[in-house]
C-alpha positions in Angstrom: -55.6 -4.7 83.8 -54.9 -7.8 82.0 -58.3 -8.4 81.3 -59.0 -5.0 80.1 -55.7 -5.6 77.5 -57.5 -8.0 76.6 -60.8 -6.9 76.0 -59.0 -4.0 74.1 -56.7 -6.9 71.7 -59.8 -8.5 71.0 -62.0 -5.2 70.1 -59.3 -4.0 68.1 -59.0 -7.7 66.1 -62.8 -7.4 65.6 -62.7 -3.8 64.5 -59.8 -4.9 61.3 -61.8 -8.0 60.5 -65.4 -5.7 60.4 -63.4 -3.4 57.7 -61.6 -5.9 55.6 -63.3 -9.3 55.9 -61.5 -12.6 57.6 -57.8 -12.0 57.8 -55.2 -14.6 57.4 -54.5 -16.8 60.8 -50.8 -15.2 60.7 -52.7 -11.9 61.0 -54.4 -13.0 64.0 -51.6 -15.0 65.4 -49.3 -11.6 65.0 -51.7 -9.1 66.6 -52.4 -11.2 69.3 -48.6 -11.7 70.1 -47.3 -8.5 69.1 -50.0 -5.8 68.8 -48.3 -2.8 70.7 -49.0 -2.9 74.3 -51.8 -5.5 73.7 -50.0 -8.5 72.2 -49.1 -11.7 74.5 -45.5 -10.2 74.1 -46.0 -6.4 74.2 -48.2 -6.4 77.7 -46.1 -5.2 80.7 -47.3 -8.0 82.6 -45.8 -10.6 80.5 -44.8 -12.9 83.1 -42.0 -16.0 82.1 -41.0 -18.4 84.7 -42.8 -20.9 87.1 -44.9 -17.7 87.9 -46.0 -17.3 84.1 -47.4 -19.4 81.4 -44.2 -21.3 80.6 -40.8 -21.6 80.4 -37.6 -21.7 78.3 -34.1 -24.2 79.1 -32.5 -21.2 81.2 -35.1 -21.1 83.8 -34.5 -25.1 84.8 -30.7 -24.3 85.8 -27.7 -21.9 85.1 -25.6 -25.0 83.4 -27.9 -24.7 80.5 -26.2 -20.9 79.8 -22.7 -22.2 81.0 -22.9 -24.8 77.9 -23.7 -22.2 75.9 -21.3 -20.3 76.9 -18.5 -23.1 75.7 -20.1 -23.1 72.6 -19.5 -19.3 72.2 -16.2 -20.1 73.3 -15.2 -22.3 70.3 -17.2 -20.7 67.8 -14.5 -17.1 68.8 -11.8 -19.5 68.9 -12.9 -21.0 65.2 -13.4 -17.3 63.6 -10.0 -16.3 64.7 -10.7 -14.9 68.1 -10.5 -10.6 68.9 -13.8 -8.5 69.2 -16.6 -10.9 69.3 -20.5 -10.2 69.4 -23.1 -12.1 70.5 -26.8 -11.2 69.6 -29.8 -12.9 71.2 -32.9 -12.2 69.6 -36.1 -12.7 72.1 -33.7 -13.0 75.3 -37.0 -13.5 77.7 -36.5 -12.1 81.5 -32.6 -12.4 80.4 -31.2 -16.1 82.5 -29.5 -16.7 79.3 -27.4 -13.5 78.5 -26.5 -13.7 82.3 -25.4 -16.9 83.0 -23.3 -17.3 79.7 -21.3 -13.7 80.7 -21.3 -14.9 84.5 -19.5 -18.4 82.9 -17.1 -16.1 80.3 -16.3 -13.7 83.1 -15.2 -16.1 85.3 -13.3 -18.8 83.2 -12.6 -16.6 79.9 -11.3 -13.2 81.0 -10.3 -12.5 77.4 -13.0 -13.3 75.6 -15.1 -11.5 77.9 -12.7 -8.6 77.6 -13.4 -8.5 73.9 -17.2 -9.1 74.2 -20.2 -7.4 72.9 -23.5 -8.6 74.2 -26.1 -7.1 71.8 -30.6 -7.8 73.4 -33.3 -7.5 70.8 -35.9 -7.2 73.0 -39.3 -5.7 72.0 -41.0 -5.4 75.2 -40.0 -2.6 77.4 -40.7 -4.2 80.7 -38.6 -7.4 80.0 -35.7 -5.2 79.0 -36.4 -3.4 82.5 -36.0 -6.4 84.0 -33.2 -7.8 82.5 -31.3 -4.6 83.0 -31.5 -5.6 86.7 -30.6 -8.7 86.4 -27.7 -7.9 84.3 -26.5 -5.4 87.4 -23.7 -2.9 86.8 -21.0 -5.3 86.0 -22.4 -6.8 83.3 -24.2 -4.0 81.6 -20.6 -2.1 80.5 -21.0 -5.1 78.1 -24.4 -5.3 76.7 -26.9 -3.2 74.6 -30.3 -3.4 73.5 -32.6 -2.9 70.7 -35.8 -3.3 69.2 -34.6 -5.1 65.9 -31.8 -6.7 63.5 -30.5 -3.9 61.7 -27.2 -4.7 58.8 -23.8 -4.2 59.7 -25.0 -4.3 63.9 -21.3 -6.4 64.5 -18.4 -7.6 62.4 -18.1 -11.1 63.4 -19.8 -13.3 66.1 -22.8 -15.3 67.0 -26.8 -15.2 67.3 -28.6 -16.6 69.6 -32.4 -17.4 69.0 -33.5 -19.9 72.0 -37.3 -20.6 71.5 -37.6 -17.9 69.0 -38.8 -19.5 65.9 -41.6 -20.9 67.7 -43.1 -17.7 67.9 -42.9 -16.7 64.8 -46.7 -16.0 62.9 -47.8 -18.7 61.0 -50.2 -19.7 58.3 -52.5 -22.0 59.0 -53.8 -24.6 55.9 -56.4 -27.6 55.5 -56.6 -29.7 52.6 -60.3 -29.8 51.5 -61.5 -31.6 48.5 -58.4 -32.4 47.4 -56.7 -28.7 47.2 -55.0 -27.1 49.9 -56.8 -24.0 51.7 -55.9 -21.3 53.6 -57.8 -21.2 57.3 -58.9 -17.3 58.0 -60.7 -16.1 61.2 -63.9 -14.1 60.6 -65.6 -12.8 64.0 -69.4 -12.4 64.2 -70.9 -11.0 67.8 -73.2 -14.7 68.1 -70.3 -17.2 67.9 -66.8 -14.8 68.5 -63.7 -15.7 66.5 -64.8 -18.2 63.7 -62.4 -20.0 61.1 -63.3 -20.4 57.3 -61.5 -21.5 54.5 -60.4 -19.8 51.5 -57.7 -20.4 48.4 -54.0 -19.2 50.0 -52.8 -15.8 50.6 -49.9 -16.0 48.8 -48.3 -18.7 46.3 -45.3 -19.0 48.6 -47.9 -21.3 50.8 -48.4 -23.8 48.1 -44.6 -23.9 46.7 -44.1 -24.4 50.8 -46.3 -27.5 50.8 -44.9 -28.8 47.5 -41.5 -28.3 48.7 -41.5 -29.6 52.5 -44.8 -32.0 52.3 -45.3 -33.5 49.0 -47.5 -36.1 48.3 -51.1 -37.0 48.7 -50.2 -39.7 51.4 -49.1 -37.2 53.5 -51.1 -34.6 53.3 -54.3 -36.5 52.9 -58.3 -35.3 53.0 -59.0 -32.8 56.0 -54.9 -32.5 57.3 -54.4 -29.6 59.1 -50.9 -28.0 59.8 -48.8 -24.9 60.0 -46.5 -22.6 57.2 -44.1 -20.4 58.7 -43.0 -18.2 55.5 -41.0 -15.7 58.0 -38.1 -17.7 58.9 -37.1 -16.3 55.5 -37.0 -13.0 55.9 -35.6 -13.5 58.9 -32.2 -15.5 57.8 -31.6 -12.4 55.2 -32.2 -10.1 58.5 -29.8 -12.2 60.7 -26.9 -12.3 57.2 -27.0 -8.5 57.4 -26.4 -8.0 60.6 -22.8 -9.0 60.4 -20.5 -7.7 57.9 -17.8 -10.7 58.4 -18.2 -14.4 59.0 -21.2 -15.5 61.6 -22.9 -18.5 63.5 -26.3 -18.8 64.1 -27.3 -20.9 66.7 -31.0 -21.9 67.0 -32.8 -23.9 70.3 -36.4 -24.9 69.3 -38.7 -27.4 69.6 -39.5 -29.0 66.2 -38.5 -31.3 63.7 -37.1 -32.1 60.3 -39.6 -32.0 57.2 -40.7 -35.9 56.8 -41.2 -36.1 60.3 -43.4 -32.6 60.6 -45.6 -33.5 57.9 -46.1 -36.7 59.2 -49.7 -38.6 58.8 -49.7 -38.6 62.5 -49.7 -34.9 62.7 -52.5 -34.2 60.9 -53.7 -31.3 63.2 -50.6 -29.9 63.0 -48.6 -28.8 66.1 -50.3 -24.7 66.9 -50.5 -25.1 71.2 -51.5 -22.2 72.9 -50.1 -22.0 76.8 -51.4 -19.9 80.0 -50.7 -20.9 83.3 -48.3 -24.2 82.0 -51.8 -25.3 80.8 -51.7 -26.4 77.2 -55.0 -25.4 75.0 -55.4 -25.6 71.2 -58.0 -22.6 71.1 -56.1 -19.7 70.2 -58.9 -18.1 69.7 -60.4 -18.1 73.5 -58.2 -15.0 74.8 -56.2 -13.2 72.3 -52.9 -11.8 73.8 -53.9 -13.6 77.3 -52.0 -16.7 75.9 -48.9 -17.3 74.4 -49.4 -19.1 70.9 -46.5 -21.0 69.2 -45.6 -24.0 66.2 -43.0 -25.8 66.1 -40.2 -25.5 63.9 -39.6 -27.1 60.7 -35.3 -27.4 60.4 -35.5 -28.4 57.3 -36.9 -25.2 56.1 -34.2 -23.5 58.2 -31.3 -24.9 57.1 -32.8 -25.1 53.2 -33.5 -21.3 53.3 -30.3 -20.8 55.2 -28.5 -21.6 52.4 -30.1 -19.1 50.0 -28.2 -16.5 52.3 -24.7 -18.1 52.5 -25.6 -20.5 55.6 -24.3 -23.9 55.5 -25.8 -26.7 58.3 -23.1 -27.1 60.8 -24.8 -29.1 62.5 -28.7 -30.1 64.2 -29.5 -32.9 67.4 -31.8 -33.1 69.8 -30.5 -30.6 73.1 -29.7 -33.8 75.2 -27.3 -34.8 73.0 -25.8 -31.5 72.4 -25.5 -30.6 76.1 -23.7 -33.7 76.8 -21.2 -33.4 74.2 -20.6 -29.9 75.2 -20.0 -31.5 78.7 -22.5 -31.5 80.6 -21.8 -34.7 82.4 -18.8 -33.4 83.3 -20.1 -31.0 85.4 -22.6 -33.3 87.2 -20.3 -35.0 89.9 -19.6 -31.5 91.5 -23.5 -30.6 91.8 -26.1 -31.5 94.5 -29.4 -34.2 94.5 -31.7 -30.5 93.6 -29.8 -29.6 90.6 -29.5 -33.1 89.5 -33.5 -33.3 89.3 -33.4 -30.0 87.5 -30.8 -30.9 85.1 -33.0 -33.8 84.1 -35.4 -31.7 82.1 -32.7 -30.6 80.1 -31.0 -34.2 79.2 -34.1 -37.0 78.9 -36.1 -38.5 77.1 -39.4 -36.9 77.0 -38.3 -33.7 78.3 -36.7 -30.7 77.0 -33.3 -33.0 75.9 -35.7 -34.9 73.2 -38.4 -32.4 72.0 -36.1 -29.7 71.9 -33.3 -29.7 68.9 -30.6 -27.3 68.7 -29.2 -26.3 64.7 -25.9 -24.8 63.9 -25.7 -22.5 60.9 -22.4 -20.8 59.4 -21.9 -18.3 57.4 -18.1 -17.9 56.3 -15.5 -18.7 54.5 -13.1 -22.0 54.6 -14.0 -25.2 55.4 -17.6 -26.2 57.5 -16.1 -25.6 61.2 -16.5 -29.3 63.3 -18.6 -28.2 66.6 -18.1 -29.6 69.8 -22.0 -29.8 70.6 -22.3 -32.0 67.8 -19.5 -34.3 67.7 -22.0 -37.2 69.3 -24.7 -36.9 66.5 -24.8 -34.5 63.6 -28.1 -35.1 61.6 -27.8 -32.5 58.9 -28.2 -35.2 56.4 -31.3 -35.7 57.0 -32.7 -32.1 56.4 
């Protein structure tokens, strides 16, 4: 079945480049995660985990959703407490919602009492799934939909843990001294194919300008990624609540000057099936997941074009352990220990991954507990 999805994805990506010409690598990248029942994302066998082709913090170990959990905690304690919401956008097979309303049910009987637990979940087989997960106590408290939508909550919190990742992207090359826009053509003798044209849009140029300036940085033949959706997407997640908000993001990415670094020049587009990393996206559209890293910088710029101010962006070591984690560590066993690792140390989830604090609100910029060890902001 998979490979016949597949076939299908990749017929139906050949078909719209036959009538229009090369479309834009976003266009690719989006059909082949989100094409309707095709898409990496849309199949019903999408498979995350061990089992699948990777995996996010929540898999490793419950503690990861319990920390979150104590930073819901403040951030209802900081808007003033009463009804709450939290939204997670792209909740996966669902560890996440369930270990931070396990940790609230147990330890915060109020603020669970007052809880709304809002999935955005676009695949109809994960939400399956994480209805069962979720069992009948918890899913008195939670909903699900397919999209942001305004006025969803009054006040509360959104969760987007390796969202922005897979968010389509443009891909550009500098050639001859002007930045180009890669497209994928298709022809029956070679398969996908990329070739270069001027940009799309004059957002990817005023993107560059903005986040990469400079000829020593983007030199002759760099190569990297645009993600103009990230936008959109702030505006989406300001609508959704009619009263003061927090959006907390989880990614894997970095600030501006370090993105656009001359040792990145091929840019950071991975594609993943089976843990195995590949930088073909091209090999097996919609049998792979594809993703970029973020750039925060864009996030928390853009953020403030819709009212968000930078509470506060580390690496996810750092924030779990002033959250903490290390607290928690005496009571647990050698096994969890090892698991727990991959969140905290260097080289693992605890450095690549950074987690980024918006707020939306009035009064003062609240002081977060996750990032009362490090708070780079200032260097967005």
């Amino acid at each position: 079945m998979e490979k016949e999805n597949g076939k299908a994805l990749s017929r139906k990506i050949e078909g719209r480049i036959s009538s229009e010409g090369p479309i834009t690598f976003r266009e690719f990248m989006n059909m082949a995660l989100y094409e309707p029942g095709l898409g990496y994302y849309m199949r019903p066998g999408t498979e995350i985990g061990k089992a699948g082709d990777f995996y996010t913090s929540p898999h490793l170990h419950p503690v990861f959703g319990q920390m979150v959990a104590k930073q819901v905690e403040e951030m209802w304690a900081l808007l003033g407490k009463g009804p709450f919401t939290v939204i997670e956008q792209g909740p996966g097979k669902g560890y996440l919602a369930k270990d931070v309303l396990d940790y609230l049910e147990a330890g915060n009987g109020e603020l669970y009492g007052l809880l709304s637990y809002h999935m955005i979940e676009l695949n109809p087989a994960l939400e399956e799934f994480q209805r069962g997960l979720l069992g009948e106590r918890h899913q008195k408290k939670v909903s699900w939909g397919k999209a942001l939508q305004g006025k969803m909550a009054e006040k509360g919190v959104l969760l987007a843990n390796e969202l922005l990742d897979a968010f389509p992207v443009h891909l550009v090359r500098v050639r001859g001294g002007a930045l180009m826009e890669i497209r994928v053509g298709y022809a029956p003798e070679k398969g996908f194919y990329e070739v270069l044209a001027p940009p799309s849009v004059p957002e990817i140029e005023k993107y560059i300008s903005e986040f990469a300036p400079g000829e020593k940085i983007l030199p002759e033949g760099y190569r990297t990624e645009v993600n103009l959706d990230v936008r959109g997407w702030l505006r989406e997640v300001k609508a959704a609540f009619s009263g003061a908000l927090f959006l907390l993001v989880i990614d894997y990415g970095y600030p501006a000057w370090d993105y656009y670094g001359p040792e990145r020049d091929r840019g950071t587009l991975m594609c993943y099936r089976g843990h195995r990393a590949s930088e073909n996206p091209y090999r097996d559209p919609g049998g792979a997941d594809i993703t970029a890293h973020v750039n925060f910088s864009a996030l928390a710029r853009w953020g403030l074009d819709s009212g968000f101010r930078c509470a506060g962006f580390c690496p996810q070591g750092t924030y779990l352990v002033s959250l903490g984690l290390e607290d928690v560590l005496g009571a647990m066993g050698q096994a969890d220990i090892l698991k727990i690792k991959g969140l905290l140390l260097p080289g693992t989830m605890g450095q690549t991954h950074k987690v980024m604090a918006l707020y939306n609100g009035p009064g003062e910029l609240p002081a977060l507990r996750g990032f009362s060890m490090r708070n780079q902001c200032r260097v967005l």
